[in-house]
C-alpha positions in Angstrom: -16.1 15.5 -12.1 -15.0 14.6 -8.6 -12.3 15.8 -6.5 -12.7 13.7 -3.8 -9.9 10.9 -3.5 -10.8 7.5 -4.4 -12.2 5.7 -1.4 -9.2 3.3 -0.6 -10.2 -0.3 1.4 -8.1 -2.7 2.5 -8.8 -6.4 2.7 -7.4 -9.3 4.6 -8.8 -12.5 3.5 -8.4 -15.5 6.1 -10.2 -18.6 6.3 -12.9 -18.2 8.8 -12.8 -13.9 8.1 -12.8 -11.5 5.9 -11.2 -8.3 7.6 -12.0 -4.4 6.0 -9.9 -1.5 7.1 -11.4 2.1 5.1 -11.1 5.8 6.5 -13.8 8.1 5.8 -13.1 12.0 5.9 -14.9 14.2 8.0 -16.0 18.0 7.4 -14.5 20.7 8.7 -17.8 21.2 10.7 -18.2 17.6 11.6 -14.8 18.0 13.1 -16.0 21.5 15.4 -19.2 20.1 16.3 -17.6 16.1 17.3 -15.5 18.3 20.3 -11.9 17.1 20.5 -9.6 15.5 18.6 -10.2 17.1 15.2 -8.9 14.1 13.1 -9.6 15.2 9.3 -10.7 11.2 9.3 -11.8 7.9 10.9 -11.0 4.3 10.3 -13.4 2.0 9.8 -13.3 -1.7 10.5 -15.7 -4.2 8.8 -15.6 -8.2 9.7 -17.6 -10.6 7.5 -17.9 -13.9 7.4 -15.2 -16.0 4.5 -16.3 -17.7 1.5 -13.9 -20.4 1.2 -15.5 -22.0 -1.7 -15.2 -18.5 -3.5 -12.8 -15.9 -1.8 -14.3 -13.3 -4.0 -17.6 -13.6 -3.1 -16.7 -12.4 0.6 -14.7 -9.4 -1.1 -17.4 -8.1 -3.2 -20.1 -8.2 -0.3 -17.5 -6.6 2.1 -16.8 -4.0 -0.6 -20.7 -3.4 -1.5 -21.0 -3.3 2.4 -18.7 0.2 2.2 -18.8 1.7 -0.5 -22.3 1.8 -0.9 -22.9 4.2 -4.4 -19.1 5.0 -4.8 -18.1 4.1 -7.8 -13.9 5.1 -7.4 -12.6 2.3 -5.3 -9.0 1.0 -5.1 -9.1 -2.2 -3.2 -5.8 -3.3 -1.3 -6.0 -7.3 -1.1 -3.7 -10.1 1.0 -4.5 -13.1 2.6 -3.7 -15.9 5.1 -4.8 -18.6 3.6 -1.8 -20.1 2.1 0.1 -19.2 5.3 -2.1 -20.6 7.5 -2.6 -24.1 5.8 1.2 -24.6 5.7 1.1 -23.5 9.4 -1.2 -25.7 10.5 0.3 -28.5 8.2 -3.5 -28.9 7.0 -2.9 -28.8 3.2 -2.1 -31.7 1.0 1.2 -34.0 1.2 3.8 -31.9 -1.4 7.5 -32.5 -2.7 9.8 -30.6 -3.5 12.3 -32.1 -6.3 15.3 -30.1 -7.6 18.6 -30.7 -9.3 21.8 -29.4 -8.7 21.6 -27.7 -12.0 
């Protein structure tokens, strides 16, 4: 059984991107022999390309892409999308209808 902590990536789903934040740990002798500063980690960026049509699919390569043969992931999702459409006043004519009840 491993005692390594799950490998933790976070994901920001956007309409033209797909954006990937992960830190991998470094050994104590990677540390020594990489000279100063001895940072017991490094983040990692990853930017691929949105799959509008299927958000998911993006997410999956994007998670393939980093984890490689590690199996414990814990994946930490948002996204623009919604934001940006009612930003950009590009999604569909909507109404809101309430009562005072």
């Amino acid at each position: 059984m491993s005692t390594r902590a799950p490998l933790r990536i976070a994901i920001d789903s956007g309409g033209t991107f797909t954006d990937c934040v992960w830190l991998t740990s470094r050994s104590a002798q990677e540390r020594r022999s990489a000279g100063a500063p001895l940072q017991a980690s490094t983040l990692r960026i990853l930017k691929v390309f949105s799959t509008p049509a299927d958000p998911a699919q993006a997410i999956a390569e994007a998670v393939q892409k980093i984890s490689g043969e590690n199996k414990d992931v814990i994946v930490l999702h948002g996204t623009t999308v919604g934001t940006n459409t009612l930003l950009q006043r590009k999604g569909a004519r909507v109404a809101f209808v309430t009562t005072a009840g």
